[in-house]
C-alpha positions as CSV (number, residue, x, y, z in Angstrom):
1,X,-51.8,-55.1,49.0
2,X,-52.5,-53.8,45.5
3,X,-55.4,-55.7,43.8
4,X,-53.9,-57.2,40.4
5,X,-57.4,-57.6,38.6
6,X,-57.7,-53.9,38.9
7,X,-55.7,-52.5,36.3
8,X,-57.0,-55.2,33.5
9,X,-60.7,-54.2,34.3
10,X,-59.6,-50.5,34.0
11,X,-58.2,-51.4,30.5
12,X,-61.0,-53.3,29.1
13,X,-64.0,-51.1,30.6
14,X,-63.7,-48.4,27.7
15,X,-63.9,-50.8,25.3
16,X,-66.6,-52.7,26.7
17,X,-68.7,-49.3,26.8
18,X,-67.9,-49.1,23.5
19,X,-69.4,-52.2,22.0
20,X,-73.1,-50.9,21.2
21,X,-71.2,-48.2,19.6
22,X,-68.9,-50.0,17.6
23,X,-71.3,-52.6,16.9
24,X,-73.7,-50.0,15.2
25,X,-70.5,-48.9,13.0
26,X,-69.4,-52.1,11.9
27,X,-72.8,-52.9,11.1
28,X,-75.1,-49.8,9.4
29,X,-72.4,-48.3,8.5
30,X,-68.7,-50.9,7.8
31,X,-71.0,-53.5,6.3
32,X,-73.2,-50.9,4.3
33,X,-70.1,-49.3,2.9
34,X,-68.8,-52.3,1.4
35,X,-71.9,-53.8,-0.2
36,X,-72.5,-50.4,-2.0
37,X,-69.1,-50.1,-3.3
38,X,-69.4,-53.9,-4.2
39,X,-72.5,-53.1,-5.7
40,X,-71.7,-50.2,-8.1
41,X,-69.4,-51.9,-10.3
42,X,-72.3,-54.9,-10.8
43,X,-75.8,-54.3,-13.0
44,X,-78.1,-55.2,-10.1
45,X,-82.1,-54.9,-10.1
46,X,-82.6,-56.4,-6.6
47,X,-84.4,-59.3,-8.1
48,X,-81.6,-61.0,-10.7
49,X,-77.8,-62.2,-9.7
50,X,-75.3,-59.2,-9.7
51,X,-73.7,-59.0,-12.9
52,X,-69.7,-57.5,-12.7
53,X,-69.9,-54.2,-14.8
54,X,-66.4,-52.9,-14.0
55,X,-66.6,-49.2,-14.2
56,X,-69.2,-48.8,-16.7
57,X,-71.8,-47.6,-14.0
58,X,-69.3,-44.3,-13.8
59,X,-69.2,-43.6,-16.7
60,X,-72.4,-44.0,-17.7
61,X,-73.3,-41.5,-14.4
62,X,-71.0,-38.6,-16.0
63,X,-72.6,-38.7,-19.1
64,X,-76.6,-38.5,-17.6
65,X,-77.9,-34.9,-18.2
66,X,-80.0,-35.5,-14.7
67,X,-76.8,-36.3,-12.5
68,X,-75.7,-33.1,-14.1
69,X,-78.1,-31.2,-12.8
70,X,-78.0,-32.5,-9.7
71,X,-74.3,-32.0,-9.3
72,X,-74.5,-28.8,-9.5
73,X,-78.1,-28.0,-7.8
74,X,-76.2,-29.8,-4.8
75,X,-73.2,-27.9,-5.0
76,X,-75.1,-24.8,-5.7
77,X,-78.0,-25.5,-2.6
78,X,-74.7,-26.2,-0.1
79,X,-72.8,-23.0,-0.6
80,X,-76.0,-20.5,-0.8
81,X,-77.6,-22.1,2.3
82,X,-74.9,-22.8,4.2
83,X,-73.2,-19.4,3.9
84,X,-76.6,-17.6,4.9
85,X,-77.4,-20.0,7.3
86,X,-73.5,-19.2,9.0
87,X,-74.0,-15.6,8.8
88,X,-77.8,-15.7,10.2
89,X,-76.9,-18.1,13.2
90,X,-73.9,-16.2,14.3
91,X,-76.0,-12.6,13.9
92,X,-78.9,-14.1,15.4
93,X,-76.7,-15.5,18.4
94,X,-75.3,-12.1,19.2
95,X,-78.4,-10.4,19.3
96,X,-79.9,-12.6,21.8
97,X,-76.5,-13.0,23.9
98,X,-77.6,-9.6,25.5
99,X,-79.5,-9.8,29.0
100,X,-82.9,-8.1,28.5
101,X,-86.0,-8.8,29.8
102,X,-88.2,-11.6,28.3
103,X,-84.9,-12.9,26.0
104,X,-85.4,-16.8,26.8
105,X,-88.8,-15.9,25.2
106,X,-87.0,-15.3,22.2
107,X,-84.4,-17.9,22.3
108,X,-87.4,-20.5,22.2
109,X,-89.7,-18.7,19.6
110,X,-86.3,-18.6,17.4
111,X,-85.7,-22.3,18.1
112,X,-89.2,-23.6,17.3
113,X,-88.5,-24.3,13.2
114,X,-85.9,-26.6,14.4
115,X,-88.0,-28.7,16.4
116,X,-91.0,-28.5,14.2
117,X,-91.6,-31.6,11.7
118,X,-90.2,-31.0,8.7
119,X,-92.9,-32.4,6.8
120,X,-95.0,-30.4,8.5
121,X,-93.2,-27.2,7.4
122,X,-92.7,-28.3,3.6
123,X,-96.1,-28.9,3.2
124,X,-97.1,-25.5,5.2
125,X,-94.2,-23.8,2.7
126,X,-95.7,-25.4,-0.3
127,X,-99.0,-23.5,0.1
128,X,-97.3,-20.3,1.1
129,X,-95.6,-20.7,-2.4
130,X,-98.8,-20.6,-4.2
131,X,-99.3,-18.6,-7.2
132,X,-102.0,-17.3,-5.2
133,X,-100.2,-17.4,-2.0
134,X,-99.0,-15.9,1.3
135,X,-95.6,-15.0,0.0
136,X,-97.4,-13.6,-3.2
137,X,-99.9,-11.6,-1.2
138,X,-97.0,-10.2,0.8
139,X,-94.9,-8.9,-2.2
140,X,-97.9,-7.2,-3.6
141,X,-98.4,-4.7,-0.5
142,X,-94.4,-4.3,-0.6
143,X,-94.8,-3.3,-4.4
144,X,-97.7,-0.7,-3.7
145,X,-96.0,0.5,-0.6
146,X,-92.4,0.8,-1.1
147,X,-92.5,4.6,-1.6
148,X,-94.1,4.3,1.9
149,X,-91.7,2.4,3.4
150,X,-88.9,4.0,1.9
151,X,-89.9,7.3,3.4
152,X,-90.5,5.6,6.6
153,X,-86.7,4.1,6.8
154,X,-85.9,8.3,5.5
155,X,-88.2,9.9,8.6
156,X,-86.4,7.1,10.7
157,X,-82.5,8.0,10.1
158,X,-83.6,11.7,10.1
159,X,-84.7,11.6,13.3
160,X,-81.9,9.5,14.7
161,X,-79.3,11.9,13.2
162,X,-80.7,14.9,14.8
163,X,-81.4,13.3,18.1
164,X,-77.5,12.1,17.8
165,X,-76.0,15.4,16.8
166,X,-78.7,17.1,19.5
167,X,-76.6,15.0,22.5
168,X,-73.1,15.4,20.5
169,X,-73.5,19.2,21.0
170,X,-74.3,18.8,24.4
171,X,-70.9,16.5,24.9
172,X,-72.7,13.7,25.8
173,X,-71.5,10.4,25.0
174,X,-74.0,8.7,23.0
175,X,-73.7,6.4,19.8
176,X,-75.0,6.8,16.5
177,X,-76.9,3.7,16.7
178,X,-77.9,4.4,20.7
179,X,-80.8,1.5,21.1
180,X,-83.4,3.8,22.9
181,X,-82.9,7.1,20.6
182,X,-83.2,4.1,17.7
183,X,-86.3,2.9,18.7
184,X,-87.8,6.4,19.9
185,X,-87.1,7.4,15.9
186,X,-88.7,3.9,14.4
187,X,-92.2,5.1,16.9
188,X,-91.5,8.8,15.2
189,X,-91.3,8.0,12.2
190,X,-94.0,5.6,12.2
191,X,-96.1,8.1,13.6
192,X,-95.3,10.0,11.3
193,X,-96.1,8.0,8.0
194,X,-99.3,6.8,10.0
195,X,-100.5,11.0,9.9
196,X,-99.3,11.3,6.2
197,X,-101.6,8.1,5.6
198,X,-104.9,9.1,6.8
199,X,-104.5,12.6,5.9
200,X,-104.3,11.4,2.0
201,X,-101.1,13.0,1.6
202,X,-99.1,9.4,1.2
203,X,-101.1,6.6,-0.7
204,X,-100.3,3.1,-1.9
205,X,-99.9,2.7,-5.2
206,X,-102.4,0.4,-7.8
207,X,-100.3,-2.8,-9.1
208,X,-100.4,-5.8,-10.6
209,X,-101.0,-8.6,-7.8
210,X,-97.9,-10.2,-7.9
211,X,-97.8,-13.7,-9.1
212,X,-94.7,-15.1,-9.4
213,X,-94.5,-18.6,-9.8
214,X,-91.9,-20.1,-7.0
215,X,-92.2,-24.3,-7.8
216,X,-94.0,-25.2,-10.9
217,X,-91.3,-23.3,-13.2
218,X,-87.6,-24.1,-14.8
219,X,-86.4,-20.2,-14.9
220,X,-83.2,-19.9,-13.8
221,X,-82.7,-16.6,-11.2
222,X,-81.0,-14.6,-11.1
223,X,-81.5,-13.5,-14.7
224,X,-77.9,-11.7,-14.6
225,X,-75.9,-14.5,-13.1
226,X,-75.5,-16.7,-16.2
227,X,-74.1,-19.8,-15.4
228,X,-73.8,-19.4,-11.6
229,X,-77.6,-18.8,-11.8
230,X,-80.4,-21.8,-10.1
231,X,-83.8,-22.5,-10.7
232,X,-86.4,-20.6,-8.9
233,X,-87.6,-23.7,-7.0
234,X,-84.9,-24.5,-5.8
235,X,-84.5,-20.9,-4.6
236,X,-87.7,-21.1,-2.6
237,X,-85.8,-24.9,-0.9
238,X,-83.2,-22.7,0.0
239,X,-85.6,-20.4,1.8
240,X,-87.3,-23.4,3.6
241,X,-83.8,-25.3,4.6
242,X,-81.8,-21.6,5.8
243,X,-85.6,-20.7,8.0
244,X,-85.6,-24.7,9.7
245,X,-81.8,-24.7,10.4
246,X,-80.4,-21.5,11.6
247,X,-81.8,-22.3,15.1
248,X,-79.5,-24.6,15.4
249,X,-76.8,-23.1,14.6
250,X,-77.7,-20.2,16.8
251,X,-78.1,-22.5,20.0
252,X,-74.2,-23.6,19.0
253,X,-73.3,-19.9,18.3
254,X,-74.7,-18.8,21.8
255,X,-73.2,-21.4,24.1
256,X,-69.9,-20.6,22.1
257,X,-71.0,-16.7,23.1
258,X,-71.7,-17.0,26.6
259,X,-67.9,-18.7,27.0
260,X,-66.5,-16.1,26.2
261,X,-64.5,-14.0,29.2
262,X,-66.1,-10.7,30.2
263,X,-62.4,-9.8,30.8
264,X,-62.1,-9.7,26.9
265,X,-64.9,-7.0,26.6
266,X,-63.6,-4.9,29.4
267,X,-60.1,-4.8,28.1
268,X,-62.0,-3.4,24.8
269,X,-63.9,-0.7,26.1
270,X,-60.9,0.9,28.5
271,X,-58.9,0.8,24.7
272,X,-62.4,2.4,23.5
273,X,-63.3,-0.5,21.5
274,X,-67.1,-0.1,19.4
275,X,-69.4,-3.0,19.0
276,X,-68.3,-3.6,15.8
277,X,-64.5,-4.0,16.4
278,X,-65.8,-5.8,19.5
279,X,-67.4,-8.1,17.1
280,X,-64.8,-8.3,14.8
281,X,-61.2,-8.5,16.6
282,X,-62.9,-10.5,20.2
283,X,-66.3,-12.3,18.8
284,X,-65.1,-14.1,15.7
285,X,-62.0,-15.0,16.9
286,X,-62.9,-16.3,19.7
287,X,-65.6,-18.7,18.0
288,X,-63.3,-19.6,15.1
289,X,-64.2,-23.2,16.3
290,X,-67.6,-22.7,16.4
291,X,-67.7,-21.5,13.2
292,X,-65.5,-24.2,11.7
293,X,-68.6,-27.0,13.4
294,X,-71.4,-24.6,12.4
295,X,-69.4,-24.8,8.7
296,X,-69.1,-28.8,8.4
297,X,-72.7,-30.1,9.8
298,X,-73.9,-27.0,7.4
299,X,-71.7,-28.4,4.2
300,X,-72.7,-32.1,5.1
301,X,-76.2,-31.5,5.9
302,X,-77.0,-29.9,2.6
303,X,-74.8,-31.8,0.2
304,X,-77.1,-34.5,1.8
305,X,-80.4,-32.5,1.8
306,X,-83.3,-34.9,0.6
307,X,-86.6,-34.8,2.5
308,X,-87.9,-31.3,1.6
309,X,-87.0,-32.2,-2.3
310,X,-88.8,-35.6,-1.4
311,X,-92.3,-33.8,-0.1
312,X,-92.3,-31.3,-3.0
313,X,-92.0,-34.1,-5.5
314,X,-94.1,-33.2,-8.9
315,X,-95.2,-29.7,-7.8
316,X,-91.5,-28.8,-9.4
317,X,-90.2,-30.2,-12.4
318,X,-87.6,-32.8,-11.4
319,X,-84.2,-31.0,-13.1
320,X,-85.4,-27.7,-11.0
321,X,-85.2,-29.2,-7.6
322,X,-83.4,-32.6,-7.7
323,X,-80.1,-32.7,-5.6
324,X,-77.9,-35.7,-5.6
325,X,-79.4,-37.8,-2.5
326,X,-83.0,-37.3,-4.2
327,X,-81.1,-38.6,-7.8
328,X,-79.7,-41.8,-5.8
329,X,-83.5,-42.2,-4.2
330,X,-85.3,-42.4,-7.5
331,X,-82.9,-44.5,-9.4
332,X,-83.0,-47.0,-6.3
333,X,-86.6,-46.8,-5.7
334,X,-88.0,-45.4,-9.3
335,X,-91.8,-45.7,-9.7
336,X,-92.6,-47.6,-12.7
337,X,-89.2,-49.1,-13.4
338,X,-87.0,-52.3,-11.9
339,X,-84.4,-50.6,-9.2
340,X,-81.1,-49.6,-10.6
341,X,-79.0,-50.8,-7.6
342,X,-75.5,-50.5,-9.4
343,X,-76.2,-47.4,-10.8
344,X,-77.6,-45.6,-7.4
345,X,-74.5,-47.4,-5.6
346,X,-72.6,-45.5,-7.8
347,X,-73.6,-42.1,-7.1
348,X,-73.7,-42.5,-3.8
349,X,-69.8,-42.9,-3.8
350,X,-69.9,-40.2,-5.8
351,X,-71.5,-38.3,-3.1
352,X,-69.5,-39.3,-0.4
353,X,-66.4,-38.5,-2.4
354,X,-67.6,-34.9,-3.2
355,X,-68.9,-34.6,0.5
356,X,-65.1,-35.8,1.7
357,X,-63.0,-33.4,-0.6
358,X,-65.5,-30.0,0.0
359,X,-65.1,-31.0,4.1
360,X,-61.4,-30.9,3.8
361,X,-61.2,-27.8,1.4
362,X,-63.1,-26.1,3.9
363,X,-61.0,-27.3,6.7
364,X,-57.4,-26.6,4.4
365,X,-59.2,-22.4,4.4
366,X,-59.7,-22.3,7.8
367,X,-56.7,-23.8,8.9
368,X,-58.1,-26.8,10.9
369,X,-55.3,-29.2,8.7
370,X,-52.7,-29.9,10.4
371,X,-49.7,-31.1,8.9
């Protein structure tokens, strides 16, 4: 005999799973929602009775020179970083997709930024930023060397090409970019540069140390970009954010890679596919939705960005670095002033509005939308 309390307890069990779930939406997030919309139409200080305000707190937000600026230092951080970042994770993926020896070595020294604290690596960026810094030091040698190292990356192709042509005449079916031959040429040419060095025949130039000032500064770079151009601190954030979060993206990339059927790649190489249409006509096709997740959590995530702004704080003049989640921090928590609730509420519509609409523009160009 069936047992009738069986199907009702099979109906109801999802939803009781779901409680904790939906309780946590409701609550942090249902509940948050509608006191901050109620709350940007009011003038509220957190200490007096909200005061109904209508729309004035909009208007008043389009006509600030600092939401301005952060407008378009958010807009500006989210495309740079998270079309690097994209382009990075998915490169970085391939490259350690391949089955060599000691390559889960490298999958977890590539992953460590993303599990480091991220205070930890503002505040280690921050003094790599220094006038007087790592990065500094570092562009110095390139300036006083680059005649050496461009005659390095010369010796290096030079080699390749005649190692290449060497096996071509021979009818042997190696590749221009052959990994062994590559890396027998980067030791030959290194050797190479190394004899030209101690011999005196190749010697670093004098310079200038190189002091560019990454943080405490309002240029705009770069200089030839007029109106699409963004302060240099914020430039050196973008640095910081792309390092800390393509790791992530690579570990998404990867699983994505590995999913992919070896019959694909075989089928390629009988039709005497290369690496590169490999990459182009099996690879990105095949993570398309990859990509489109690697995209969004990249396009929310920075519109959002707020802690490594938050750390650097007056090492950077506010205009140069603030993005809109640090503008609705400081108006709801300013430092020497009552809290403008209303006002803060306001933006951070704003900014889920503007986070909504770039979402779906990027889902409308990658054809996710479905009618």
């Amino acid at each position: 005999m069936k047992n009738k309390w069986k199907f009702p307890s099979e109906k109801f069990a999802p939803y009781i799973l779901l409680l904790p779930f939906l309780f946590w939406i409701v609550i942090f997030f249902g509940y948050a929602f509608v006191r901050v919309l109620y709350f940007s139409f009011t003038n509220y200080d957190l200490f007096s009775k909200p005061e109904f305000v209508g729309f004035a707190n909009y208007f008043k937000l389009f006509k600030e020179y600092l939401f301005a600026r952060a407008l378009k230092n958010s807009l500006t951080f989210a495309i740079v970083v998270t079309t690097i970042q994209t382009f990075l994770a998915l490169l970085l993926a391939v490259i350690l997709n391949r089955k060599i020896r000691g390559i889960k070595y490298f999958r977890a020294a590539y992953y460590m930024p993303s599990v480091t604290s991220s205070v930890v690596i503002t505040l280690i960026f921050m003094w790599l930023f220094q006038r007087q810094g790592v990065i500094n030091y570092l562009l110095t040698i390139i300036k006083a060397n680059y005649h050496i190292i461009g005659y390095f990356i010369l010796f290096g192709i030079i080699i390749q090409v005649l190692m290449v042509m060497k096996e071509k005449l021979r009818k042997r079916p190696v590749k221009i970019f052959e990994p062994s031959y590559l890396l027998l040429s980067l030791m030959l040419s290194f050797a190479l540069i190394y004899f030209f060095r101690i011999t005196g025949v190749l010697t670093p130039h004098e310079v200038k140390n190189v002091e560019v000032i990454w943080l405490n500064t309002r240029e705009m770079v770069p200089n030839w970009a007029g109106p699409f151009a963004f302060p240099r601190p914020l430039g050196a954030i973008m640095f910081l954010n792309i390092w800390t979060t393509v790791p992530t993206f690579m570990l998404l990339y990867l699983a994505g890679l590995q999913d992919i059927p070896n019959s694909l790649y075989e089928a390629a190489e009988v039709d005497g596919a290369t690496g590169v249409q490999k990459f182009f006509y099996i690879i990105i096709p095949q993570l398309k939705h990859i990509t489109f997740l690697v995209v969004t959590m990249g396009l929310i995530g920075t519109l959002q960005m707020f802690d490594q702004v938050a750390i650097i704080g007056d090492q950077a003049p506010i205009e140069s670095t603030v993005t809109l989640a640090y503008y609705i921090y400081r108006n709801m928590f300013p430092s020497s002033a009552n809290p403008q609730i209303g006002f803060a509420s306001a933006a951070a519509l704003v900014l889920a509005a503007i986070t909504l609409i770039v979402v779906y523009i990027q889902k409308a160009l990658t054809g996710e939308v479905r009618e």
